[in-house]
VEXDREN-2710 file (C-alpha; in Angstrom, 1 decimal):
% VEXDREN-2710
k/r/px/py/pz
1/UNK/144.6/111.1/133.5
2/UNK/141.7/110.8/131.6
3/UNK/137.9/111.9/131.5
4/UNK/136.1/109.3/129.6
5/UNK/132.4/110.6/128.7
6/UNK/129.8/108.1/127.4
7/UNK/127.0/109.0/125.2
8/UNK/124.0/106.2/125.0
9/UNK/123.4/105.8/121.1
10/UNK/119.9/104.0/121.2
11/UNK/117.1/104.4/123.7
12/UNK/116.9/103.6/127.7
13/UNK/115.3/100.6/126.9
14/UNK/117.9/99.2/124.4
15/UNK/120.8/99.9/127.1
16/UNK/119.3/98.5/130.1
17/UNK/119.6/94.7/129.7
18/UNK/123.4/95.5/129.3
19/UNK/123.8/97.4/132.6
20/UNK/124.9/94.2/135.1
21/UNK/127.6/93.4/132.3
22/UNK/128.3/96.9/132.1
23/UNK/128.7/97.6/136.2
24/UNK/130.6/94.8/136.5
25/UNK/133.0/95.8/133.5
26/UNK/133.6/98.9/135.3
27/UNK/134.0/97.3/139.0
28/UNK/136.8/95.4/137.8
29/UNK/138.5/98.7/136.3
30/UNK/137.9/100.1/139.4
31/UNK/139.4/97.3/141.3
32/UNK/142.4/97.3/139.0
33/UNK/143.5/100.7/139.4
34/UNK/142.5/101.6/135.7
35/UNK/139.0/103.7/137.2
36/UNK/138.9/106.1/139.9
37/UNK/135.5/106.5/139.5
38/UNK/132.4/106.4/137.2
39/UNK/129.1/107.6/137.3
40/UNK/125.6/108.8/135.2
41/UNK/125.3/111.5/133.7
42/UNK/122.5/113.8/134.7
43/UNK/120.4/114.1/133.0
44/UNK/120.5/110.3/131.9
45/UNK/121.7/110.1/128.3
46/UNK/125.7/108.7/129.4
47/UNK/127.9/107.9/131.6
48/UNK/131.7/109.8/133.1
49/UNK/134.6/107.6/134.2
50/UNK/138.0/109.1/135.7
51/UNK/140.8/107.0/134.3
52/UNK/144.3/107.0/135.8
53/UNK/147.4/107.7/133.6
54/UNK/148.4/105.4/131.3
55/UNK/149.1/105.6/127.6
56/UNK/146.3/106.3/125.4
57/UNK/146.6/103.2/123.5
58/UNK/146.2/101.4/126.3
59/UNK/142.9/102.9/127.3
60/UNK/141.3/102.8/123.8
61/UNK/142.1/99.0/124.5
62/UNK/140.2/99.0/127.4
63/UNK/137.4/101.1/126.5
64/UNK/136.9/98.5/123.3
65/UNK/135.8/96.1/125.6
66/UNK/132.7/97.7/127.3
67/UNK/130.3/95.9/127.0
68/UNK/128.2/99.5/125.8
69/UNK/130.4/99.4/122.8
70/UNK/130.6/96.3/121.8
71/UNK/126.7/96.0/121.5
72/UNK/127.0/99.4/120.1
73/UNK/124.3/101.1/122.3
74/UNK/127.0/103.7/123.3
75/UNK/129.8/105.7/122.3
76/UNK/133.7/107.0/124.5
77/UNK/134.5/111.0/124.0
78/UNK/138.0/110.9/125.6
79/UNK/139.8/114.0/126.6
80/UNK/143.2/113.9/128.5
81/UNK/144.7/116.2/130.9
82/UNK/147.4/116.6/134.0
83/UNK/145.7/117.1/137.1
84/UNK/147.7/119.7/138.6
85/UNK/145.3/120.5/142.1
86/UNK/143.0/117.7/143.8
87/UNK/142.7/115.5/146.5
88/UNK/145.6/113.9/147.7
89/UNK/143.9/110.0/146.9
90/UNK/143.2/111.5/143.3
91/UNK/146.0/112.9/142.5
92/UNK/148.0/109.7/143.7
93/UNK/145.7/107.9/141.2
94/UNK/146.9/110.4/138.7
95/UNK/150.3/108.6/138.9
96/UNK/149.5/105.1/139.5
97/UNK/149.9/103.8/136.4
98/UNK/152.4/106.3/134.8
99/UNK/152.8/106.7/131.1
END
């Protein structure tokens, strides 16, 4: 798995008119198993995503096409690990796309 932090680049005001295309990047993540979850960080200078397993490659490829990046207001800090303990539905996650 994956813990994707996101670090806003430019100020509030530069990011917001790409939020919708943003959210609805991240819903269709979430709907295709890639996401567990997302969220802001707080205080609000970024964003955290929990990605399931899959090969790093594979995940840069997917985090290229946020919309954040590609209108460069934003950049991915990417750090991977095994989950080891967790809830059952995240740790399930933690195999769902297997390397």
């Amino acid at each position: 798995m994956f813990v994707v932090t996101v670090t806003y680049t430019v100020p509030l005001a530069e990011v917001d008119p790409l939020r919708p295309a943003h959210g609805r990047w991240l819903e269709q993540l979430i709907t295709e198993g890639r996401l567990v979850l997302a969220g802001r960080r707080v205080p609000l200078v970024g964003g955290v995503y929990l990605a399931t397993d899959m090969p790093r490659d594979q995940l840069d490829s997917i985090l290229a096409t946020d919309p954040y990046l590609l209108h460069g207001v934003a950049t991915h800090e990417v750090v991977e690990f095994t989950p080891l303990l967790g809830a059952p539905e995240v740790i399930a996650a933690s195999d769902r796309n297997g390397a």
